[in-house]
C-alpha positions in Angstrom: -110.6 50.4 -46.2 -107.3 50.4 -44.8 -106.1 54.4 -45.0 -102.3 53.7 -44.1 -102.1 52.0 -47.6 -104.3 54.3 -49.0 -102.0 57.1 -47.9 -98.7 55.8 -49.5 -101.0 55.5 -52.5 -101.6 58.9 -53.1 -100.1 61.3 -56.0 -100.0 64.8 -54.7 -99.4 67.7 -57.8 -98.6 71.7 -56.1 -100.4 73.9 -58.8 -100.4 77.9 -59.3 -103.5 79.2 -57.8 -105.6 81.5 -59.3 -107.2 85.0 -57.9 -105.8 87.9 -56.3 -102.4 88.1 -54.3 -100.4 91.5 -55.1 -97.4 91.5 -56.9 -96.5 87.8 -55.9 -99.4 86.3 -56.7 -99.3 83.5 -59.0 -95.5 82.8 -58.7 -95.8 80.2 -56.0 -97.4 76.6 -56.5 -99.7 76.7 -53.3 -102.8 74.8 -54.8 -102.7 70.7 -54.5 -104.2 68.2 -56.4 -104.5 64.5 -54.7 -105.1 62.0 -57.0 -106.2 57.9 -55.9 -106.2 55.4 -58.5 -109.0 53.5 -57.2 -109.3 50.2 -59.3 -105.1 49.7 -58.8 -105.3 50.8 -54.9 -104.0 48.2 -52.5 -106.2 49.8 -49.3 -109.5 48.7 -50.9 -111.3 45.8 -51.1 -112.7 44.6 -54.5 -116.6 45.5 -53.2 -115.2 49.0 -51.7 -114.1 49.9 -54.7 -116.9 48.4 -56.8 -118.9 50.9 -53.9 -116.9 53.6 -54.2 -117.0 53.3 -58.3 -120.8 53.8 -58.4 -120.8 56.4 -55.2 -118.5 58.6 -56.6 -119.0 58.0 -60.2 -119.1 61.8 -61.1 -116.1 62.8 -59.3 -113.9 59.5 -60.7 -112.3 60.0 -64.3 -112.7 57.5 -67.3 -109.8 55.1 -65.5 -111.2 55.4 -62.1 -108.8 57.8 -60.5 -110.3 60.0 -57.8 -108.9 63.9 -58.0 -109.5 66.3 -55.5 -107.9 70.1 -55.2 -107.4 72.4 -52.5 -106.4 76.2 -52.6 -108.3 77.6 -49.5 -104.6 78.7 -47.7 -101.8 80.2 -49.3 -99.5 77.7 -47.4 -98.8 74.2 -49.8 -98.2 72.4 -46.9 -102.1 73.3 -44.9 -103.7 72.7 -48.3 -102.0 69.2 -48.9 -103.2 68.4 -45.0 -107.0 70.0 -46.0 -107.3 68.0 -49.1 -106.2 64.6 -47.4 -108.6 64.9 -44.8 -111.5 65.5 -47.3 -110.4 62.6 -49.7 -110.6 60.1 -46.8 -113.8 61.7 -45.3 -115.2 61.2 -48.6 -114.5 57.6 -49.4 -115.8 57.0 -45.9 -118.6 58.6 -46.5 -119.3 56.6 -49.9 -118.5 53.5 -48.2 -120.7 53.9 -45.2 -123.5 51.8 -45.4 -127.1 52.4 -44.4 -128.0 50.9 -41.2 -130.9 47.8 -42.4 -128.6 47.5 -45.4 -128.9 43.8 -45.9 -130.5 43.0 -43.2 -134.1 41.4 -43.2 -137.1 43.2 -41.9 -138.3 40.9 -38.8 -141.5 42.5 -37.6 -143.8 40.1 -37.1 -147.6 40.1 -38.1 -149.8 43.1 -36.4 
């Protein structure tokens, strides 16, 4: 996984967040949605995203594209920086392997 590709490969969309504010509330777009089309991404390999495709099956749409939202700060910016973090924590964490992944057992007989 290379995540300086992945980063340029990103589509970033500022929504209006929901829930209480006073009489501003809801006038400002402060909620992000990050969106990584997966099968078309240059950052992955074809067997990370083959990985990542049955990891992350419930969280990919029907063409493979990877959306996550933030709205935990009323600040666009901090939410775009939360929500990047957690999208590449997450394909790291769906493309880490198990540690004898692949490897054969070699105990000997007892």
């Amino acid at each position: 996984m290379d995540s300086t590709v992945i980063l340029t490969e990103l589509q970033f969309k500022a929504i209006r967040s929901g829930g209480p504010g006073g009489q501003h509330a809801n006038k400002v777009s402060s909620k992000v949605e990050v969106a990584l089309d997966i099968p078309n991404s240059n950052g992955l390999s074809q067997r990370e995203k083959y990985r990542l495709g049955l990891k992350l099956s419930s969280k990919l749409s029907n063409n493979g594209v990877l959306l996550l939202q933030c709205d935990e700060s009323r600040s666009q910016h901090t939410n775009k920086s939360i929500v990047i973090k957690r999208l590449l924590k997450l394909l790291e964490k769906a493309l880490l392997l198990p540690k004898n992944a692949g490897r054969p057992n070699h105990r000997g007989p007892l």
